[in-house]
C-alpha atoms as one frame of an Amber mdcrd trajectory, in Angstrom:
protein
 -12.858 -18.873   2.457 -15.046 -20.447   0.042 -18.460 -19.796   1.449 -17.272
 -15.956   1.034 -16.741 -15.199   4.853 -13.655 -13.154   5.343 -10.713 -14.215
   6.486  -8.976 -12.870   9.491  -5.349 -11.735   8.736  -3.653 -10.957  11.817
   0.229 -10.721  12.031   3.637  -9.093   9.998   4.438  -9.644   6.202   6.496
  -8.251   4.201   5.541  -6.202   0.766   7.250  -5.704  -2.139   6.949  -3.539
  -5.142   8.107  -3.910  -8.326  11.609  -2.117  -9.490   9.333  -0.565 -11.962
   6.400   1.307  -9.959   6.236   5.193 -10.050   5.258   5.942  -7.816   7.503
   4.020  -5.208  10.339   6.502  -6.758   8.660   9.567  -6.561   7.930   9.184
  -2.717  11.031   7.079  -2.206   9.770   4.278  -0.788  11.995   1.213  -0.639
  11.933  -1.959  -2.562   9.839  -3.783   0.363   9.113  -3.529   4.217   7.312
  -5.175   7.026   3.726  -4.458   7.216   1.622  -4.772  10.240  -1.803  -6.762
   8.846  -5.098  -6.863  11.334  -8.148  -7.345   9.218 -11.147  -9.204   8.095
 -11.696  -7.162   4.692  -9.999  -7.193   1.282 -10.448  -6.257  -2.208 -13.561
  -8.396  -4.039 -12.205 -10.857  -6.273 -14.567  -9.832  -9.312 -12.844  -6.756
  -8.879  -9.343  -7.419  -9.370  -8.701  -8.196 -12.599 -10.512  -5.059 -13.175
  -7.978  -2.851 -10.431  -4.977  -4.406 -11.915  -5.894  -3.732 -15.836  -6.455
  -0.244 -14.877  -3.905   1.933 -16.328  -1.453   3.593 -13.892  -2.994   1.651
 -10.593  -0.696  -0.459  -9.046  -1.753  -3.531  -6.671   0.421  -4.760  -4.599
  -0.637  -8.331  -3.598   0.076 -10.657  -0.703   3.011 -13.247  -1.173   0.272
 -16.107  -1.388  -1.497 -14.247  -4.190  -4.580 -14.462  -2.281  -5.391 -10.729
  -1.032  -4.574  -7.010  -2.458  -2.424  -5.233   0.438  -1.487  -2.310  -0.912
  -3.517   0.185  -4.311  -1.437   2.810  -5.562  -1.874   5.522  -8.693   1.421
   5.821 -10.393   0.717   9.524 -11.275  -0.669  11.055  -7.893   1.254  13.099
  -5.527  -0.093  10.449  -2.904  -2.978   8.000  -3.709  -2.116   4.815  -1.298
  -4.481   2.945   0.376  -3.316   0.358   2.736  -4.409  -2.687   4.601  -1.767
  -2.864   6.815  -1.539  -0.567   9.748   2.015   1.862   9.699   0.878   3.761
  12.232   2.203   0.930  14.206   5.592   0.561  12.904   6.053   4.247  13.706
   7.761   5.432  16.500   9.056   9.161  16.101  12.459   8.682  15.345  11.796
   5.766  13.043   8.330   6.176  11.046   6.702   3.487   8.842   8.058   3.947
   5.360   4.325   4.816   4.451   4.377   7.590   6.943   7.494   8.924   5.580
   6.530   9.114   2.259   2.793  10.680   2.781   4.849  13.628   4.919   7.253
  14.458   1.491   4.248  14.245  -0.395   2.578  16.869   1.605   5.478  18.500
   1.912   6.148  19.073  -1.947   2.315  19.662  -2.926   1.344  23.297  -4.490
  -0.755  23.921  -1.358   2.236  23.237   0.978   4.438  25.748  -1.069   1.706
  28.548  -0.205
């Protein structure tokens, strides 16, 4: 709000990512999805001009342009960092597109080929 006190975001949305983002083809993640959200914290404002001139970072940001959901680095095998929750939208025969995608990353790393 504007005394600085954060907000509570509680409920589903959906993200999207643009056509464009690396990274979203290399671990085949799909155009958008429904995102669990449960939190009080967020990205500092100050800081994301900063985030999203950074080169090969991608933000992914709410639909009302108020909060960064999702940071991504184009050119990592798996840099993601969430503030939704897929580890409830998982069941084990239908994981979170998240999940999914951190498993082929792990999957096609140099250390897993060992």
């Amino acid at each position: 709000d504007a005394a600085g006190a954060p907000r509570h975001r509680l409920g589903s949305r959906r993200l999207s990512l643009e056509a464009d983002a690396p990274f979203a083809r290399h671990l085949s993640l799909p155009a958008s999805w429904p995102e669990r959200m449960n939190h009080r914290y967020g990205v500092a404002a100050g800081w994301r001009d900063r985030l999203a001139a950074a080169p090969g970072l991608r933000l992914v940001v709410s639909p009302d342009e108020d909060t960064v959901d999702l940071v991504a680095f184009d050119h990592h095998p798996f840099f993601v960092g969430s503030q939704g929750h897929p580890e409830l939208g998982s069941t084990s025969r239908h994981p979170h597109p998240l999940v999914t995608a951190w498993l082929q990353a792990c999957g096609s790393s140099p250390q897993a080929r060992r």
